[in-house]
C-alpha positions as CSV (number, residue, x, y, z in Angstrom):
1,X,196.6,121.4,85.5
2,X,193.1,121.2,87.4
3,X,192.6,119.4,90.6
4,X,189.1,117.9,90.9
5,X,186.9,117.9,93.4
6,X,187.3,116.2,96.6
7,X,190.6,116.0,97.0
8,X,192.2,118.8,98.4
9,X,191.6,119.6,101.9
10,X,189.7,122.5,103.9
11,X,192.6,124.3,105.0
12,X,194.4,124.4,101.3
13,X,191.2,125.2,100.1
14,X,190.5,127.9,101.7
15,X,194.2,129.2,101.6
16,X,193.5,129.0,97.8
17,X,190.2,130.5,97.9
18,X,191.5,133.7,99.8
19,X,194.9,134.2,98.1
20,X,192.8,134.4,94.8
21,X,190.1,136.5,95.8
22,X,192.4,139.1,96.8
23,X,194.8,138.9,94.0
24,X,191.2,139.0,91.8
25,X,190.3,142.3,93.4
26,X,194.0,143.5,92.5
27,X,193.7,142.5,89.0
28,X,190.3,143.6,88.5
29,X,191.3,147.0,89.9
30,X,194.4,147.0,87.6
31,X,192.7,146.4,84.3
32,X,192.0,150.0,82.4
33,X,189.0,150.2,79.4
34,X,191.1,149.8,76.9
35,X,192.9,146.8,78.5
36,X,189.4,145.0,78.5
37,X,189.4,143.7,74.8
38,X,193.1,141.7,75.5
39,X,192.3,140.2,79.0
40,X,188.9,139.1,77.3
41,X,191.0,137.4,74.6
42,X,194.1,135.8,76.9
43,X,191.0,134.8,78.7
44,X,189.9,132.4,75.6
45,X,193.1,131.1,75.3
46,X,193.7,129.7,78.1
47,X,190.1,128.5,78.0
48,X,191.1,126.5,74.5
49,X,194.4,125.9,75.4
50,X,193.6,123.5,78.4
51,X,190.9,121.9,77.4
52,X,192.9,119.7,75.4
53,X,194.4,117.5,78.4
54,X,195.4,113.9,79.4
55,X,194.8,113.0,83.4
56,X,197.8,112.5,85.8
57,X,196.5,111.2,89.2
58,X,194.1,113.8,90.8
59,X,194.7,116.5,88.3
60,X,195.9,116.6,84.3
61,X,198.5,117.9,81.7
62,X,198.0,120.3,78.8
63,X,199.2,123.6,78.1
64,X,198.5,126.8,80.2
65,X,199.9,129.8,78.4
66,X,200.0,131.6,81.6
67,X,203.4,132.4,81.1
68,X,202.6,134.9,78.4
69,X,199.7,135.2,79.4
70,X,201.5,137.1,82.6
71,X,203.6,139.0,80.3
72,X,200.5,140.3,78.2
73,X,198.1,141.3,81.4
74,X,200.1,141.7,84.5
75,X,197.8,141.1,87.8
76,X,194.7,141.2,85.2
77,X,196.0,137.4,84.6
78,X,194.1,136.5,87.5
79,X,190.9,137.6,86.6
80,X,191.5,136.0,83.2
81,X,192.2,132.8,84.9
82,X,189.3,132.7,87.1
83,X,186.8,133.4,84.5
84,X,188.5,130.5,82.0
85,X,188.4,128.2,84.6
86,X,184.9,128.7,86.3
87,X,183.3,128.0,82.6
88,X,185.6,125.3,82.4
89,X,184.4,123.9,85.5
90,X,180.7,124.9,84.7
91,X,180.5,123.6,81.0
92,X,182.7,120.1,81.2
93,X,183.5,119.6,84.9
94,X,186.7,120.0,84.5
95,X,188.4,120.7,87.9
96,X,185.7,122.1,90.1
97,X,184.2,125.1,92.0
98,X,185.5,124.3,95.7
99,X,189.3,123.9,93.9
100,X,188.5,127.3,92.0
101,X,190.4,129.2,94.1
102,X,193.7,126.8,94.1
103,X,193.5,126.1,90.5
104,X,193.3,129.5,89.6
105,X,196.2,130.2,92.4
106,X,198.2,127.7,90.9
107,X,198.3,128.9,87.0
108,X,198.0,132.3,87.6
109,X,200.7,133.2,89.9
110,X,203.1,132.2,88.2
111,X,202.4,134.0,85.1
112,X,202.2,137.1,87.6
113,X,205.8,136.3,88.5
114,X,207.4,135.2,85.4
115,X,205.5,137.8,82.9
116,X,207.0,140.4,85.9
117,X,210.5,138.6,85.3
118,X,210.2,139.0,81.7
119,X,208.9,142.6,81.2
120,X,211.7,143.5,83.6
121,X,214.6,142.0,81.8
122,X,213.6,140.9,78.8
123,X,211.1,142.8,77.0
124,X,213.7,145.5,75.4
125,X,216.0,143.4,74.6
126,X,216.6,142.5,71.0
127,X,215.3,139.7,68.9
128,X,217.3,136.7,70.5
129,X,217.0,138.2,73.8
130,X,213.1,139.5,73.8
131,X,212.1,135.4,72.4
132,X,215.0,133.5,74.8
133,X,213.2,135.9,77.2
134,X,209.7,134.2,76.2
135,X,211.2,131.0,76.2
136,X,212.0,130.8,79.9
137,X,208.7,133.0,80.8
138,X,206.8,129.9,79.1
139,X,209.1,127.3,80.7
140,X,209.4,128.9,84.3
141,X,205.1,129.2,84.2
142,X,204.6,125.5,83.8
143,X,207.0,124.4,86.5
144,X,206.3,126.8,89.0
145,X,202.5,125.7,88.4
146,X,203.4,121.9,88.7
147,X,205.1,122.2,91.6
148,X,202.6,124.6,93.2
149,X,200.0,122.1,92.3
150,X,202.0,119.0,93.9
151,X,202.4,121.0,96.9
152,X,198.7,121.5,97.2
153,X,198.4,118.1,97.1
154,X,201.4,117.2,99.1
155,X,200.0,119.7,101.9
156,X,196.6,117.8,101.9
157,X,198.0,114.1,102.8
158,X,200.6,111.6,102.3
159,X,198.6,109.7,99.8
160,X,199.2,112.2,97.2
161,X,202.9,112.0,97.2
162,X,203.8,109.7,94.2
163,X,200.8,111.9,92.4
164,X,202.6,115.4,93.3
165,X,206.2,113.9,91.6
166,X,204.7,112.2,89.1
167,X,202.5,115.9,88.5
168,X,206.2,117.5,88.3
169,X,207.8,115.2,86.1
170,X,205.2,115.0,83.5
171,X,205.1,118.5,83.0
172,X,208.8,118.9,82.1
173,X,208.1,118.0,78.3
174,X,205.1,120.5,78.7
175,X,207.1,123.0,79.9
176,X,209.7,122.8,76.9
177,X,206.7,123.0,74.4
178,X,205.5,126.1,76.0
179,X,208.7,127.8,76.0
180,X,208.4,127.4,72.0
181,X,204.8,128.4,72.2
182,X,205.3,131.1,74.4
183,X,208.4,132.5,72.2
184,X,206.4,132.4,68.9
185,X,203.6,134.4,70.4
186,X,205.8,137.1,72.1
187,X,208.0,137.4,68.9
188,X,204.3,137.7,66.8
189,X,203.5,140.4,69.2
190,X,206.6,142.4,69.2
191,X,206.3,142.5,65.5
192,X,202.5,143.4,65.6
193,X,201.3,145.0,68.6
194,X,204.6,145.6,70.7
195,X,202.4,147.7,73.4
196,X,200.3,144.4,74.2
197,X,204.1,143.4,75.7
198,X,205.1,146.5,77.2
199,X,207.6,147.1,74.3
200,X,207.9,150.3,72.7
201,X,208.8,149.0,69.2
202,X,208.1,146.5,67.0
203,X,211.6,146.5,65.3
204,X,213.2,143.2,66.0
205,X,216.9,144.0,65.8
């Protein structure tokens, strides 16, 4: 869910630049050495998983995975985004590097709040719990981005409107395939590396 260059304007993008930066600094600061090797790997995912993407308007669909990918890192998600993105922007121009900061803002925060929401409630719960728990963590990322991305664009100008519904809409069957996603990879890792999720077990009761 990139917006390209040139579209947004100064004020969001700087809004988007700052917010970023300092939740960076806080997710940098956050990460421990032996949390390195998992952000570095959530990091490629969401580096593969949205490359694959159709164009809505002035931004695009595909998955995100930031849901789990919140779950799995905490505020290390934003680091992680920022450094999938900036290649991404570097190596196929996809988005850009003066929408950086909104893009990243836009699929990281979310997976801040809803991985929050699910190690909170969720995460020792037991098997139909812990993956309807992933379910809405992959459901609630992918709307929350949409409509944080059509409000950047809505903020920027009137033009954009139709764009920012039509952004919101299309991501509602993008959404439900990410709740599966998102519920297979949780359930994988409860079984296989439970501490990756905050869980103390990998018994799925």
């Amino acid at each position: 869910m990139h917006i390209s260059e040139g579209v947004l304007s100064v004020p969001v993008l700087a809004a988007g630049a700052a917010l970023t930066l300092g939740f960076t600094v806080k997710g940098l600061r956050s990460i421990k050495a032996e949390d390195v090797p998992a952000t570095g790997i959530v990091s490629a995912g969401i580096f593969v998983a949205s490359l694959i993407h159709i164009s809505v308007g002035p931004s695009s669909v595909h998955l995100l995975l930031n849901g789990v990918s919140g779950a799995i890192l905490g505020w290390a998600v934003f680091p992680a985004c920022l450094v999938a993105l900036f290649l991404q922007a570097m190596l196929f121009q996809f988005g850009g590097l003066t929408t950086l900061g909104v893009n990243v803002m836009d699929m990281a925060f979310p997976g801040l709040v809803f991985g929050a929401v699910f190690r909170a409630i969720f995460v020792s719960k037991g098997k139909w719990g812990l993956l309807s728990g992933a379910f809405l963590c992959g459901v609630g990322g992918v709307l929350l981005t949409a409509v944080m991305t059509a409000g950047a664009l809505a903020l920027t100008g009137e033009n954009f409107t139709v764009a920012a519904k039509l952004i919101v809409w299309s991501h509602i069957p993008v959404a439900l395939i990410e709740g599966v996603v998102g519920a297979m990879a949780i359930g994988f890792l409860a079984r296989t590396r439970p501490n990756m999720i905050g869980r103390k077990s990998g018994e799925l009761l």
